[in-house]
KETI-501352 format. One record per residue (C-alpha): residue number from 1; x, y, z; residue in three letters. Coordinates in Angstrom, 2 decimals, always signed. Layout:
BEGIN
+-----+---------+---------+---------+-----+
:   k :       X :       Y :       Z :   r :
+-----+---------+---------+---------+-----+
: NUM :       X :       Y :       Z : ALA :
...
+-----+---------+---------+---------+-----+
END
This chain:
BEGIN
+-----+---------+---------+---------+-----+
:   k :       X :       Y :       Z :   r :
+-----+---------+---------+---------+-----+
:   1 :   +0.00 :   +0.00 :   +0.00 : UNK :
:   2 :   +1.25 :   +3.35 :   -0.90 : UNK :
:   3 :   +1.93 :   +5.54 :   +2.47 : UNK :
:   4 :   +0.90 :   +9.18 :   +2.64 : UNK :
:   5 :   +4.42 :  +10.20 :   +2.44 : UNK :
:   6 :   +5.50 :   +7.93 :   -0.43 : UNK :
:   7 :   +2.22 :  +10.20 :   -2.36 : UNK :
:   8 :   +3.61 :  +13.08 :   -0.94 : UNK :
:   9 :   +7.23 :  +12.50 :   -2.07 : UNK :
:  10 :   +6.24 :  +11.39 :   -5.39 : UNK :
:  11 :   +3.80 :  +14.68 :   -5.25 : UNK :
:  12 :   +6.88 :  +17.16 :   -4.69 : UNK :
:  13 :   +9.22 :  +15.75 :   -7.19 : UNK :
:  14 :   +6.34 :  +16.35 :  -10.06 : UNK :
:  15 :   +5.89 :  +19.86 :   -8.84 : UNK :
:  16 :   +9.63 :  +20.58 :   -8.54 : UNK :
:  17 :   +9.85 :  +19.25 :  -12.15 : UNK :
:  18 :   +7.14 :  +21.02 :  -13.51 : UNK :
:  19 :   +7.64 :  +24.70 :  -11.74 : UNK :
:  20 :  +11.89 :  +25.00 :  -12.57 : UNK :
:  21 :  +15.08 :  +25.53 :  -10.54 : UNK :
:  22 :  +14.58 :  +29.21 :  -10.77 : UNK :
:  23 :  +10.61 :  +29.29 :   -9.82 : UNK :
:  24 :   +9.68 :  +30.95 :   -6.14 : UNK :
:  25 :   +8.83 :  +29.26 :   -3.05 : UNK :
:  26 :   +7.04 :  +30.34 :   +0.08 : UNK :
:  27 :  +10.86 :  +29.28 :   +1.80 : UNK :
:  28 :  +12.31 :  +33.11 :   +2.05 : UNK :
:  29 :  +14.64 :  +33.53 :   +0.01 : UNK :
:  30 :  +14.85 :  +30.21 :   -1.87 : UNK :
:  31 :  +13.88 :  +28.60 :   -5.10 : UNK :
:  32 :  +12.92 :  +25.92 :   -6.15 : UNK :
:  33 :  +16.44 :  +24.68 :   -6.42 : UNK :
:  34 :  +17.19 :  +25.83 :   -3.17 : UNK :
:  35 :  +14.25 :  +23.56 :   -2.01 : UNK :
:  36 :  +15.40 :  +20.86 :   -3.63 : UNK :
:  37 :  +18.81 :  +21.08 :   -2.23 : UNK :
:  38 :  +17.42 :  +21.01 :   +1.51 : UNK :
:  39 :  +15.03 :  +18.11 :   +1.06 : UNK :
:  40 :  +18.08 :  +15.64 :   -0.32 : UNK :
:  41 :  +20.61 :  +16.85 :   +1.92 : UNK :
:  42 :  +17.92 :  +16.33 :   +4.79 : UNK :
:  43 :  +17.08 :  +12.72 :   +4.00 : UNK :
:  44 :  +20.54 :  +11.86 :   +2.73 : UNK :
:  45 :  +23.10 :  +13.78 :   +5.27 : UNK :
:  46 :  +22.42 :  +13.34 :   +8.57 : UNK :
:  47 :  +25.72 :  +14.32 :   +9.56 : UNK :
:  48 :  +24.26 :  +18.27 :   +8.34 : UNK :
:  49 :  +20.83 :  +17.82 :   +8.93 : UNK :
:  50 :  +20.86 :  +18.28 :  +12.58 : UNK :
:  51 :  +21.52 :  +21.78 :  +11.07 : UNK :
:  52 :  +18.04 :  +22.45 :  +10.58 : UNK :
:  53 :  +17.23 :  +22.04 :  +14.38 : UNK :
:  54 :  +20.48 :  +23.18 :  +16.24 : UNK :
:  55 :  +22.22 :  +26.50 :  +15.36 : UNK :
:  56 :  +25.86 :  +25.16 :  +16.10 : UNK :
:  57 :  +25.28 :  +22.60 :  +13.62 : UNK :
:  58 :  +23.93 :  +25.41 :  +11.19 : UNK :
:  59 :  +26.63 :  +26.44 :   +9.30 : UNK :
:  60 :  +27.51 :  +22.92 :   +8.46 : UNK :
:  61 :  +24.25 :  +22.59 :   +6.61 : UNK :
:  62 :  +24.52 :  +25.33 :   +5.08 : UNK :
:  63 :  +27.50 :  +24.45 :   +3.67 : UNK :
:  64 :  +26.86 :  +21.10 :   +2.49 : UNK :
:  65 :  +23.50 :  +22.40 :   +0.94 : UNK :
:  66 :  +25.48 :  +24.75 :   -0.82 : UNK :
:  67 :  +27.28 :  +21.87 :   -2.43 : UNK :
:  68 :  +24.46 :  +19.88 :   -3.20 : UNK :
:  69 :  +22.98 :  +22.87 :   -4.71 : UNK :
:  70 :  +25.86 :  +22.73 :   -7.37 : UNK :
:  71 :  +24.10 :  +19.19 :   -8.54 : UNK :
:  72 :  +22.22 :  +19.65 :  -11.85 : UNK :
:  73 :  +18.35 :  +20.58 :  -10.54 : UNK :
:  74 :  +16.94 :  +17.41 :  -12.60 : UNK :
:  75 :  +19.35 :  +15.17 :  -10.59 : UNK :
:  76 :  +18.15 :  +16.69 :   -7.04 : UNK :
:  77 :  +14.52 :  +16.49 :   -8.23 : UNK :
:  78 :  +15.25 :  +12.26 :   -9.05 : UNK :
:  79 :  +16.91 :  +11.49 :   -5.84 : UNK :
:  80 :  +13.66 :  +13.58 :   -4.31 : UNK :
:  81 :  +11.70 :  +10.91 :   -6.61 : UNK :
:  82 :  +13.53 :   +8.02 :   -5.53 : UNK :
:  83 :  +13.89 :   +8.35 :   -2.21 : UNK :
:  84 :  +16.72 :   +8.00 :   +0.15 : UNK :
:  85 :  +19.00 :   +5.26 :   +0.38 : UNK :
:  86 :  +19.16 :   +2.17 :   +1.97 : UNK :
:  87 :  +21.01 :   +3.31 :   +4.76 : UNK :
:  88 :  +19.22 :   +6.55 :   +5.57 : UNK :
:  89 :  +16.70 :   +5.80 :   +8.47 : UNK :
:  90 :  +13.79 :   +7.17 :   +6.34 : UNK :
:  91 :  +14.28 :   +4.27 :   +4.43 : UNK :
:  92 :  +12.53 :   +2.55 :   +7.12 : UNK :
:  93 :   +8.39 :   +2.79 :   +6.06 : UNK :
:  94 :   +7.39 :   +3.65 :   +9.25 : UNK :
:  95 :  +10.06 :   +6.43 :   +9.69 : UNK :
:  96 :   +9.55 :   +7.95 :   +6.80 : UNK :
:  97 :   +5.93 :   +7.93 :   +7.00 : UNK :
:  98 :   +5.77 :   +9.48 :  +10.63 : UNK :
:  99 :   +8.93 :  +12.08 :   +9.82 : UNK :
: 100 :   +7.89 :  +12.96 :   +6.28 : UNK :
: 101 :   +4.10 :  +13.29 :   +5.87 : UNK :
: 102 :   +4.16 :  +16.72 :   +7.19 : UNK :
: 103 :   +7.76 :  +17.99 :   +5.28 : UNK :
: 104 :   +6.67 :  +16.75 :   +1.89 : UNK :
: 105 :   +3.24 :  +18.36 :   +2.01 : UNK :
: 106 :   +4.21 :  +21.42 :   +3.39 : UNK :
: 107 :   +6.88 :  +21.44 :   +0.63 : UNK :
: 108 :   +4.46 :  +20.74 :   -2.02 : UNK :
: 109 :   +2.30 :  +23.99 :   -1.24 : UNK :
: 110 :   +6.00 :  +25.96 :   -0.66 : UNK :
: 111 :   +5.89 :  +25.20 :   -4.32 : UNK :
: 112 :   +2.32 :  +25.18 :   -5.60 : UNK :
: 113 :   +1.10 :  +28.39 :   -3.86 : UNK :
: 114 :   +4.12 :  +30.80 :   -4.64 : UNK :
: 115 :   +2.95 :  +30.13 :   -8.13 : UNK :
: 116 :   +0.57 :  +33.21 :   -9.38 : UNK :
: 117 :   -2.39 :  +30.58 :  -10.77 : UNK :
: 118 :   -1.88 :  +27.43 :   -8.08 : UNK :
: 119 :   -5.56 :  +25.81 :   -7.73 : UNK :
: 120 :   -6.36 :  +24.66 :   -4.46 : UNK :
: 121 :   -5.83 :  +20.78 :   -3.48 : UNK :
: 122 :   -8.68 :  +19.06 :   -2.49 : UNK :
: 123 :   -7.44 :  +16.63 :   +0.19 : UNK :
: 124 :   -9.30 :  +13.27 :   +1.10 : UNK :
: 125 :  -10.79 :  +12.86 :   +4.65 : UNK :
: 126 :   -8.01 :  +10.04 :   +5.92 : UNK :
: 127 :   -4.60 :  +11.93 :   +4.89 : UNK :
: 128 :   -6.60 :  +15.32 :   +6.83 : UNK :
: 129 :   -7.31 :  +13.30 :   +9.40 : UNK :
: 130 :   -3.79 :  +11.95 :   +9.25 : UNK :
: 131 :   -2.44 :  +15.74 :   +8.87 : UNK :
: 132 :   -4.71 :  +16.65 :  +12.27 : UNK :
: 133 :   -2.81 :  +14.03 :  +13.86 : UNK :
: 134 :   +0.79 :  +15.36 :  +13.58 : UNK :
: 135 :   -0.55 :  +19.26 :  +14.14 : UNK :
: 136 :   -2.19 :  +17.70 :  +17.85 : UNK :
: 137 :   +1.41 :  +15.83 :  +18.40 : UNK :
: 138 :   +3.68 :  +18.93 :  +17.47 : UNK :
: 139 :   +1.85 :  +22.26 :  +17.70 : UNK :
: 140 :   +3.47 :  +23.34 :  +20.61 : UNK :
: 141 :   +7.08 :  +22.87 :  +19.22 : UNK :
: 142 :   +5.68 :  +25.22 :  +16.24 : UNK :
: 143 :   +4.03 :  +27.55 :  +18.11 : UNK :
: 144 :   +6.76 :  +28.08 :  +20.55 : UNK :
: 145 :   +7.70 :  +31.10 :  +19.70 : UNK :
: 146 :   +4.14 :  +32.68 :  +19.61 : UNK :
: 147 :   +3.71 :  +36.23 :  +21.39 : UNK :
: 148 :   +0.28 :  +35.50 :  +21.60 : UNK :
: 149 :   -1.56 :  +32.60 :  +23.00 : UNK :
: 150 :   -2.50 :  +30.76 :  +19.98 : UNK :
: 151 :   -5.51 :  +27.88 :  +19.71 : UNK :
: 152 :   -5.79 :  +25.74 :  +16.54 : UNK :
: 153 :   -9.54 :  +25.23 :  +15.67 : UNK :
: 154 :  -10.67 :  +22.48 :  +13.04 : UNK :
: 155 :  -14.32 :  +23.63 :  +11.44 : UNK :
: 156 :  -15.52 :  +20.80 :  +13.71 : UNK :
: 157 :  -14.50 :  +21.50 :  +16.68 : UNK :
: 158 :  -11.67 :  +19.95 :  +17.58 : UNK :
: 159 :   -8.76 :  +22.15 :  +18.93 : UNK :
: 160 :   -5.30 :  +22.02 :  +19.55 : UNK :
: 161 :   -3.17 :  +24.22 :  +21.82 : UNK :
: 162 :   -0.38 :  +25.63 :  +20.20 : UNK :
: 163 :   +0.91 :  +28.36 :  +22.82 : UNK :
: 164 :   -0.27 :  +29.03 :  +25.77 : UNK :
: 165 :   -0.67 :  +32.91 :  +27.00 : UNK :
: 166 :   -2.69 :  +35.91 :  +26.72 : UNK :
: 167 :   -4.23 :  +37.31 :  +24.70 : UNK :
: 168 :   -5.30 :  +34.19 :  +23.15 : UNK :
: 169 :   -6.22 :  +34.00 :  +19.30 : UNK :
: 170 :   -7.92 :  +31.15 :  +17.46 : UNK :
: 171 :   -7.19 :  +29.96 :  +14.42 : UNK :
: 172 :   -9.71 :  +28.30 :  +12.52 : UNK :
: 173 :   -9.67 :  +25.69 :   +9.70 : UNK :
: 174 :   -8.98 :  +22.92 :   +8.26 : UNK :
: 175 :   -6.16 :  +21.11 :   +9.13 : UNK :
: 176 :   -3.73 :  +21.00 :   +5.96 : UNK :
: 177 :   -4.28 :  +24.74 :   +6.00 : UNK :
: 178 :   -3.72 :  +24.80 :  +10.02 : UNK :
: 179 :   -0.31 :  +23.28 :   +9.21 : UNK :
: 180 :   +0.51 :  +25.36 :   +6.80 : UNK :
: 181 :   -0.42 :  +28.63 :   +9.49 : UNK :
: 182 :   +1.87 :  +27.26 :  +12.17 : UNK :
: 183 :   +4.92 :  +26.28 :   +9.81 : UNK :
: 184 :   +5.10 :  +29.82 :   +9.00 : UNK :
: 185 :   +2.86 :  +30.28 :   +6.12 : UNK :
: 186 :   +0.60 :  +32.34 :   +7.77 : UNK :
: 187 :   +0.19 :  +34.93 :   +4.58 : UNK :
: 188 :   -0.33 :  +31.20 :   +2.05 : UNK :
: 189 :   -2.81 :  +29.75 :   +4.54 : UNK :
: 190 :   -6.41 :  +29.65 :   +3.96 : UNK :
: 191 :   -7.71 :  +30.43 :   +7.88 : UNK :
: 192 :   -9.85 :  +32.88 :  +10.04 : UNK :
: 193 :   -8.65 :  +34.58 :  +12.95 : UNK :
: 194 :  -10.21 :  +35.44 :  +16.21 : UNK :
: 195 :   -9.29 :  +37.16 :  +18.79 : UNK :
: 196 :   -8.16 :  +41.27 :  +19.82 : UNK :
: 197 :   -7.29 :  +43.01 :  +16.65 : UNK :
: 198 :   -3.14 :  +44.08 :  +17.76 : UNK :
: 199 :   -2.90 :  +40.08 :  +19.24 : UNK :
: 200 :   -4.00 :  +39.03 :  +15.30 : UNK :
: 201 :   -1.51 :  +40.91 :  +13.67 : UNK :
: 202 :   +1.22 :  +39.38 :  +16.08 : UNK :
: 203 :   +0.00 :  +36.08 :  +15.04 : UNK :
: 204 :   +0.31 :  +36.32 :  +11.51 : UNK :
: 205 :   +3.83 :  +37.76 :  +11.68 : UNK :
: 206 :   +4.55 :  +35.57 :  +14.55 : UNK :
: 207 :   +7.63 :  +33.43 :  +14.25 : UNK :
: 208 :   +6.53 :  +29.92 :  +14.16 : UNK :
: 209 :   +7.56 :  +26.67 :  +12.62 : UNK :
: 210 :  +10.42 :  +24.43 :  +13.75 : UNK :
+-----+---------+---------+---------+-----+
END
């Protein structure tokens, strides 16, 4: 059976293909070469990865991305397609699945949506679902940095605390577009906003992500 993140991967290497090395991103800063670059280096050197979490490790990442980047774009775009090798832990399934479910589809729209025309995804009930799950497990690591208290709200009900404080604003919809919110895309993501007017506007410009 196909795993959301094999779809996903598969998903990202068509759109990487299709948009160019030198199309936009919602990644600051980067193309879509420069996307490229991080996802094999992340999958395929985890002696610089650890870059992307710890700041001492950072410049070594950035480094070795920088080389990486030097590849020909079609060759980074069919190692993204193939996936990583046989010694990479996200060879594993269940690995890859629980580690890259979130990266590839929040990826994908880094791509889709910096593009002028995108058209909205429509997303099955089961990979949302499956979306939901990893926003409940690691909304507070995103929403960390949050001035404000911040509350994820799915249109049917369910919630998910992503900072605690006050003034508290809630976020409301659905969960890919939730995700997308509290990775940083707050300006790409497709949400309402409660709460006091100044606490809003220190949401959307709010730090988050990993």
């Amino acid at each position: 059976m196909t795993t959301h993140a094999k779809r996903e991967r598969l998903l990202l290497a068509d759109l990487l293909e299709g948009a160019g090395p030198d199309a936009p991103t919602l990644c600051e800063g980067w193309t879509a070469y420069d996307l490229a670059a991080h996802v094999v280096v992340r999958e395929r050197r985890q002696d610089a990865a650890g870059g992307i979490l710890f700041k001492p490790l950072q410049n070594r990442l950035e480094r070795v991305q920088a080389e990486f980047r030097q590849k020909p774009y079609e060759e980074l775009v069919q190692l993204i397609r193939s996936g990583p090798p046989r010694f990479s832990p996200f060879a594993l399934k269940q690995v890859d699945e629980a580690a890259n479910v979130v990266e590839f589809y929040v990826h994908a729209e880094d791509v889709r949506r910096a593009q002028p025309d995108y058209a909205p995804r429509e997303l099955d009930p089961v990979f949302s679902d499956t979306l939901w799950n990893r926003l409940e497990r690691g909304a507070k690591m995103m929403g960390r940095k949050s001035p404000v208290g911040l509350v994820l709200r799915r249109p049917d009900g369910q919630t998910a605390v992503a900072h605690r404080g006050a003034p508290v604003v809630t976020v409301t919809g659905d969960p890919a577009e939730l995700l997308l919110f509290v990775t940083g895309r707050q300006e790409a993501a497709k949400v309402e906003l409660e709460g006091d007017e100044e606490a809003v506007a220190k949401a959307r410009s709010a730090p988050l992500g990993i």
